[in-house]
N, CA, C and O atoms as a GROMACS GRO file, in nm:
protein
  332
    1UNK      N    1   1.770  10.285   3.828
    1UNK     CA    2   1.676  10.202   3.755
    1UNK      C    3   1.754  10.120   3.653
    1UNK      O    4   1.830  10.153   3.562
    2UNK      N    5   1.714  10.017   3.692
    2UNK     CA    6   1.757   9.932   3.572
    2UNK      C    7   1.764   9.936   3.393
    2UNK      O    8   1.686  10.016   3.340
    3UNK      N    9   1.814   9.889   3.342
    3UNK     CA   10   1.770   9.861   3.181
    3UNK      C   11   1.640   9.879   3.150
    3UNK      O   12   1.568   9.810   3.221
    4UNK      N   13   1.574   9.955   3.061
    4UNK     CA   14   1.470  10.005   3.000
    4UNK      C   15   1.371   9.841   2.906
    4UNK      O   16   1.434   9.791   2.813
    5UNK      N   17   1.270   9.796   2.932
    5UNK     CA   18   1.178   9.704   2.878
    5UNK      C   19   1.165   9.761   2.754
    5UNK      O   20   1.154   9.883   2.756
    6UNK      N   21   1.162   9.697   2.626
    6UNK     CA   22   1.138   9.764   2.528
    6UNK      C   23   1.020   9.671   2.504
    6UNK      O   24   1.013   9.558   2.551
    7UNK      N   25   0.941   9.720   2.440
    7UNK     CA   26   0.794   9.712   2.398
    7UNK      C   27   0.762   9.756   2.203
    7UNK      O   28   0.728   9.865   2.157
    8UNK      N   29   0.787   9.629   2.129
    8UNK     CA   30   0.814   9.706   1.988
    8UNK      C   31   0.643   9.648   1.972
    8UNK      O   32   0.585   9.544   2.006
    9UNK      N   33   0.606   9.762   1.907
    9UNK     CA   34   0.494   9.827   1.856
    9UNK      C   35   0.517   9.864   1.692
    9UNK      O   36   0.413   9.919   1.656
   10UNK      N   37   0.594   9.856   1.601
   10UNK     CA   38   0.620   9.864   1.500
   10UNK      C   39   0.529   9.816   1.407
   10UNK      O   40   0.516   9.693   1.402
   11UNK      N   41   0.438   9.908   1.306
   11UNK     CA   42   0.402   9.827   1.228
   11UNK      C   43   0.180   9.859   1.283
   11UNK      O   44   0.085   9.895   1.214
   12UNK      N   45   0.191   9.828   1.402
   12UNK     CA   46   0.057   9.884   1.467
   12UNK      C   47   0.044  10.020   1.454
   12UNK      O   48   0.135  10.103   1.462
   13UNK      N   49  -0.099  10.044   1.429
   13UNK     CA   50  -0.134  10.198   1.434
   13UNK      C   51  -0.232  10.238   1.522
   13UNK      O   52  -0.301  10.146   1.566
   14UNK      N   53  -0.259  10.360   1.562
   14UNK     CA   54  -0.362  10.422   1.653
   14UNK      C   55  -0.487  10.336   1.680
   14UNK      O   56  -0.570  10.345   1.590
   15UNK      N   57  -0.526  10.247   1.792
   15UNK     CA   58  -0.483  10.322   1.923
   15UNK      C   59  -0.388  10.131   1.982
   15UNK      O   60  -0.400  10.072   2.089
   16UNK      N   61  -0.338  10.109   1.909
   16UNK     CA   62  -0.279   9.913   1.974
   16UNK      C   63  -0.130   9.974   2.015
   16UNK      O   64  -0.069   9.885   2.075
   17UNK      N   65  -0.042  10.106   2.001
   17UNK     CA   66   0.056  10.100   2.054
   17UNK      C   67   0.050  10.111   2.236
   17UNK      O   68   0.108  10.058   2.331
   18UNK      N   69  -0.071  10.226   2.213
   18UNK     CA   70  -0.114  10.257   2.388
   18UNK      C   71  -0.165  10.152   2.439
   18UNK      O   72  -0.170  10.146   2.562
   19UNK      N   73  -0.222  10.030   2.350
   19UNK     CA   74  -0.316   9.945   2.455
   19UNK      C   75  -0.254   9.825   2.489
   19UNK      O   76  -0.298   9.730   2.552
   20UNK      N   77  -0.094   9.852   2.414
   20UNK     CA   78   0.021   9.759   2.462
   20UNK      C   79   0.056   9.794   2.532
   20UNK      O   80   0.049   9.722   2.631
   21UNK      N   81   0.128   9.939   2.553
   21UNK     CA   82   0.162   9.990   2.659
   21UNK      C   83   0.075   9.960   2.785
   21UNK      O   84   0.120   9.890   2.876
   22UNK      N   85  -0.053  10.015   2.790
   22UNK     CA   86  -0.122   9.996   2.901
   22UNK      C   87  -0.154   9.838   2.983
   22UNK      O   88  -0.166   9.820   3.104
   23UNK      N   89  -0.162   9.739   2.875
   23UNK     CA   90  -0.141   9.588   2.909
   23UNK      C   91  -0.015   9.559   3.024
   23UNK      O   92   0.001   9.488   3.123
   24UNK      N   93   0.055   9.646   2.956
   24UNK     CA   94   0.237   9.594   3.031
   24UNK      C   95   0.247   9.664   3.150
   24UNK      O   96   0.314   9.625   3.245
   25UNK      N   97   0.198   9.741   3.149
   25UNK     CA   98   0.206   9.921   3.248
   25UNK      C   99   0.114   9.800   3.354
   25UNK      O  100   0.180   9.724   3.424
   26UNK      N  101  -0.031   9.794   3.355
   26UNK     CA  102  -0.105   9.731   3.408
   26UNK      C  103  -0.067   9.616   3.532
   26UNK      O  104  -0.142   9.610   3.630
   27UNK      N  105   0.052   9.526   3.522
   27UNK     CA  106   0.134   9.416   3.568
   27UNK      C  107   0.237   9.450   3.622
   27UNK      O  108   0.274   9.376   3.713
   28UNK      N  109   0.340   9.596   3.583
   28UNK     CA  110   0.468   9.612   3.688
   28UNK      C  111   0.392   9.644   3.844
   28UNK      O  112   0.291   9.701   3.886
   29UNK      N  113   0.523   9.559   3.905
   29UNK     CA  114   0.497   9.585   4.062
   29UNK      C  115   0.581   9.670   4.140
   29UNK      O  116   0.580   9.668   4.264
   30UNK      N  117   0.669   9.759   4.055
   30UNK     CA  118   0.799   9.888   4.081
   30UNK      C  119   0.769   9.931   3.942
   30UNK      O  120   0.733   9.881   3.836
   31UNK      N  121   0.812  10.096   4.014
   31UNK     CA  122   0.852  10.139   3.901
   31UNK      C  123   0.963  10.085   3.780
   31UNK      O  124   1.071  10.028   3.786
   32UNK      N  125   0.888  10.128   3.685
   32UNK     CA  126   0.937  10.049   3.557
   32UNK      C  127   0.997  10.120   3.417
   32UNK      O  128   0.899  10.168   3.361
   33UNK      N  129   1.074  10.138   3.367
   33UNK     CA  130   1.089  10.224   3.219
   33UNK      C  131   1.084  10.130   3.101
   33UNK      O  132   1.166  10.044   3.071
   34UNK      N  133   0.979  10.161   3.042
   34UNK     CA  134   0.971  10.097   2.941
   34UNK      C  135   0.993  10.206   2.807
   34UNK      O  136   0.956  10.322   2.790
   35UNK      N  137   1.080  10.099   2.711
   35UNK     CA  138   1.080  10.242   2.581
   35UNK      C  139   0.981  10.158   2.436
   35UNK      O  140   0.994  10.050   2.377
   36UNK      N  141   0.866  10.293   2.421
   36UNK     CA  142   0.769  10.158   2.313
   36UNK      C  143   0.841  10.244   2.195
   36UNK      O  144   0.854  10.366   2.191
   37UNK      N  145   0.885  10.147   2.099
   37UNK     CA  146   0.924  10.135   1.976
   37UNK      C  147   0.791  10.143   1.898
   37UNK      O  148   0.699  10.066   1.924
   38UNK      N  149   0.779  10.256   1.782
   38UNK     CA  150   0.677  10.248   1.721
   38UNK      C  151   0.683  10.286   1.553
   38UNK      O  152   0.800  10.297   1.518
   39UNK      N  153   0.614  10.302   1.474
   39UNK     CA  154   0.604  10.362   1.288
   39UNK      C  155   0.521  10.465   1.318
   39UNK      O  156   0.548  10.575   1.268
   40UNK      N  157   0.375  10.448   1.426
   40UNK     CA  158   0.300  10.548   1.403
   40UNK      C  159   0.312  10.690   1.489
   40UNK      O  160   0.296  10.708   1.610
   41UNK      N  161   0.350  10.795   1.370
   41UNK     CA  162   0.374  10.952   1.431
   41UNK      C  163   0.274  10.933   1.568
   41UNK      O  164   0.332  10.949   1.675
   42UNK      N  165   0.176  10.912   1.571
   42UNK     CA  166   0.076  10.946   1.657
   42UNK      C  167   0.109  10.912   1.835
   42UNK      O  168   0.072  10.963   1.941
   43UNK      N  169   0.174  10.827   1.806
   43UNK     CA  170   0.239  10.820   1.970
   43UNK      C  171   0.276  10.881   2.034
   43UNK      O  172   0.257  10.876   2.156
   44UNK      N  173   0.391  11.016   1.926
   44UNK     CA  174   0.449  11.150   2.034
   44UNK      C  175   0.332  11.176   2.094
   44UNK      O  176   0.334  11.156   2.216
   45UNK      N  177   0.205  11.222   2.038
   45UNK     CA  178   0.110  11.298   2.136
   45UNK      C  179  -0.011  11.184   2.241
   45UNK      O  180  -0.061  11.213   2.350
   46UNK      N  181  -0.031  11.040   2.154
   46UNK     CA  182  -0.039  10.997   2.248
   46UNK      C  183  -0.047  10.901   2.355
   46UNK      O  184  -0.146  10.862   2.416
   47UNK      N  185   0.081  10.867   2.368
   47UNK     CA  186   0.134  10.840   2.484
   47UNK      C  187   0.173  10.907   2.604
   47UNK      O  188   0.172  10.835   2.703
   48UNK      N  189   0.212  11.042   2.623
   48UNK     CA  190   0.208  11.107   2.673
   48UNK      C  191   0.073  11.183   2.726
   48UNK      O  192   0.067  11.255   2.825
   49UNK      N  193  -0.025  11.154   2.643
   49UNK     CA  194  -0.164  11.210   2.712
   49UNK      C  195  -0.202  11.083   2.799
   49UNK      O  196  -0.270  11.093   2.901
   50UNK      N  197  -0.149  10.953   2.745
   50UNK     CA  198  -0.198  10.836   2.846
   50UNK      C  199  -0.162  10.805   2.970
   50UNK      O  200  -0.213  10.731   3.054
   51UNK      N  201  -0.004  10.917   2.972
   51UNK     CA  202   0.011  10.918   3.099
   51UNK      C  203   0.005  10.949   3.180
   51UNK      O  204   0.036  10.902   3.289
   52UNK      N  205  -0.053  11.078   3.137
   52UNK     CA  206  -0.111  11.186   3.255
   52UNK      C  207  -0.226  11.142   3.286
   52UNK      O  208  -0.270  11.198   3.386
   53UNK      N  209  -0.310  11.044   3.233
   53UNK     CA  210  -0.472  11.050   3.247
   53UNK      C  211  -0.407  10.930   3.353
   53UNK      O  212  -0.465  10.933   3.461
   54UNK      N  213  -0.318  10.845   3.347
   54UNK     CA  214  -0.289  10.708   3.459
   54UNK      C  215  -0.196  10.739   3.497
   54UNK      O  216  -0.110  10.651   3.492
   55UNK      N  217  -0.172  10.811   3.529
   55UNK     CA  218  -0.039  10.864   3.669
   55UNK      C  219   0.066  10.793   3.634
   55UNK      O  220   0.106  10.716   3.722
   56UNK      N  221   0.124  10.792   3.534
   56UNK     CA  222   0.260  10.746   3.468
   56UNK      C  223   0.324  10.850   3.426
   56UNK      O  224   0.265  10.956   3.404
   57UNK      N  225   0.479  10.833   3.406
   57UNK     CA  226   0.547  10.975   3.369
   57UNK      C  227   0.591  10.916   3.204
   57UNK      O  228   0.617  10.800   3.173
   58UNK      N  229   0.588  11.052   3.105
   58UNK     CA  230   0.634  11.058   2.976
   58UNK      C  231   0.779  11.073   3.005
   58UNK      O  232   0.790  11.172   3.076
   59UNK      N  233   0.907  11.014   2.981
   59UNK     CA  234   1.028  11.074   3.007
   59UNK      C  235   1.091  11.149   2.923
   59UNK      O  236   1.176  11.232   2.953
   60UNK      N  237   1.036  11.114   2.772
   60UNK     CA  238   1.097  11.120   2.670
   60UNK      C  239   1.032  11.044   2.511
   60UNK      O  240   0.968  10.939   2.495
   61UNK      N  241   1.077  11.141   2.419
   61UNK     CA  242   1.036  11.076   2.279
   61UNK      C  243   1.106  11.141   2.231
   61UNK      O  244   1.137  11.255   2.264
   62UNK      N  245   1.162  11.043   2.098
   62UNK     CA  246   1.230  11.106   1.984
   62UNK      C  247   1.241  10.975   1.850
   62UNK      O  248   1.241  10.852   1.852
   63UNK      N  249   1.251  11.090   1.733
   63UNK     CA  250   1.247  10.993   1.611
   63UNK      C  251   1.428  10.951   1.556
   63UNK      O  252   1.528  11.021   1.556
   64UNK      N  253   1.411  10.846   1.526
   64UNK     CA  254   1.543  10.797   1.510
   64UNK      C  255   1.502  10.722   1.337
   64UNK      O  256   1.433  10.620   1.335
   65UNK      N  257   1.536  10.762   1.248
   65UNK     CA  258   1.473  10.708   1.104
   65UNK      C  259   1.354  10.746   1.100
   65UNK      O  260   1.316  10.862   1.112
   66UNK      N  261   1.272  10.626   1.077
   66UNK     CA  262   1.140  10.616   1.061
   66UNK      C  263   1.073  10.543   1.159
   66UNK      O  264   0.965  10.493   1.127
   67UNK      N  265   1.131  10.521   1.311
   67UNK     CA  266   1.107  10.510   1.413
   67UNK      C  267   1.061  10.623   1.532
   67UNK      O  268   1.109  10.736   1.523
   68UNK      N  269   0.993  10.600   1.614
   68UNK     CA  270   0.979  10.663   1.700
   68UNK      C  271   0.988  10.617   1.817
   68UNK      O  272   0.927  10.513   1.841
   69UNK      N  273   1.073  10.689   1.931
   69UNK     CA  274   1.108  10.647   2.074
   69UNK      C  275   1.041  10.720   2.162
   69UNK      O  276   1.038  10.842   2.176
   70UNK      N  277   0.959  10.588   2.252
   70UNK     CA  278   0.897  10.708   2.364
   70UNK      C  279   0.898  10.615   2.474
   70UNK      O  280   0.850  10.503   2.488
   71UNK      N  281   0.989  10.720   2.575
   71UNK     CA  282   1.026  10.660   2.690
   71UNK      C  283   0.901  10.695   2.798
   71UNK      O  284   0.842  10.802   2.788
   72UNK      N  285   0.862  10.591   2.910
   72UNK     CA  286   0.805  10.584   2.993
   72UNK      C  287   0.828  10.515   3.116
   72UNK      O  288   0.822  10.393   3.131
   73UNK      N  289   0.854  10.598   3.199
   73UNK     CA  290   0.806  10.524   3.373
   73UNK      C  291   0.666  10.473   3.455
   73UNK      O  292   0.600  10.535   3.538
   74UNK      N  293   0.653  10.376   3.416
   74UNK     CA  294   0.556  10.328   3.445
   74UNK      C  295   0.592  10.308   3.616
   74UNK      O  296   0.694  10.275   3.677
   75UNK      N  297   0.458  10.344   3.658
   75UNK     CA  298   0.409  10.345   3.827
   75UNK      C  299   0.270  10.208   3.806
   75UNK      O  300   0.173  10.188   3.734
   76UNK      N  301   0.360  10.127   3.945
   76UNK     CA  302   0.246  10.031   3.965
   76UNK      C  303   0.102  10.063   4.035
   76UNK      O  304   0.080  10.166   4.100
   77UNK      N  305   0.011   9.964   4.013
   77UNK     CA  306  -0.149  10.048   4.043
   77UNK      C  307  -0.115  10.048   4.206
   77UNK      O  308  -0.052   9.969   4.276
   78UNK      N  309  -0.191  10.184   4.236
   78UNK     CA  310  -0.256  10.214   4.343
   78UNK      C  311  -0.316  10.099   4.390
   78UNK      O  312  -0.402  10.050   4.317
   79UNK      N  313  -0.284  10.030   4.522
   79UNK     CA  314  -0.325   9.897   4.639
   79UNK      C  315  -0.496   9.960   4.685
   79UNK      O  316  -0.492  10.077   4.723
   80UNK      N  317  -0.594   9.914   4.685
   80UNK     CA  318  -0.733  10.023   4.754
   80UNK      C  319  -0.701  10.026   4.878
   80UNK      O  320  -0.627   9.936   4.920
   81UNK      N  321  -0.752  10.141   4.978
   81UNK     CA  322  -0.748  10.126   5.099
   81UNK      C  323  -0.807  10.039   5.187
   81UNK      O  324  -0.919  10.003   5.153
   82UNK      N  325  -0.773  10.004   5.269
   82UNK     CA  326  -0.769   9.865   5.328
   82UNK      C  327  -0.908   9.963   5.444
   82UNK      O  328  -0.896  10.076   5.491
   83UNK      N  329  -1.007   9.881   5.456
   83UNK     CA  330  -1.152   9.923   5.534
   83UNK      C  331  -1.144   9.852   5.642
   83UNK      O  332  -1.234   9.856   5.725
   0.00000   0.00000   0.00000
């Protein structure tokens, strides 16, 4: 996989980091890693609940300062079955 999309979210609080994420997540057409850059604690827990509820993988989070890193593989949407 390529270089990681960064997605800075800095500065936004509960719930505009996930609904960036999910905007961007929404449009890849391969799997994708995006890392969202954020201020608000609240992302460790949830972003990772957003990805289990949309079939995306959490890879990773960690705080670096007063930053927080949370890595994600984003999976493109499910095609409907063709009738």
């Amino acid at each position: 996989m390529a270089c990681a999309n960064v997605l800075d979210t800095k500065g936004l609080l509960c719930p505009l980091p996930v609904i960036r994420l999910q905007e961007f997540a929404r449009h890849v057409e391969h799997e994708t890693e995006i890392v969202v850059i954020a201020t608000d604690p609240g992302v460790l827990a949830d972003i990772p609940s957003w990805c289990r509820v949309n079939g995306h993988v959490h890879v990773s989070s960690e705080q670096l300062d007063h930053e927080f890193h949370v890595k994600v593989r984003a999976v493109p949407p499910a095609l409907p079955d063709e009738v």
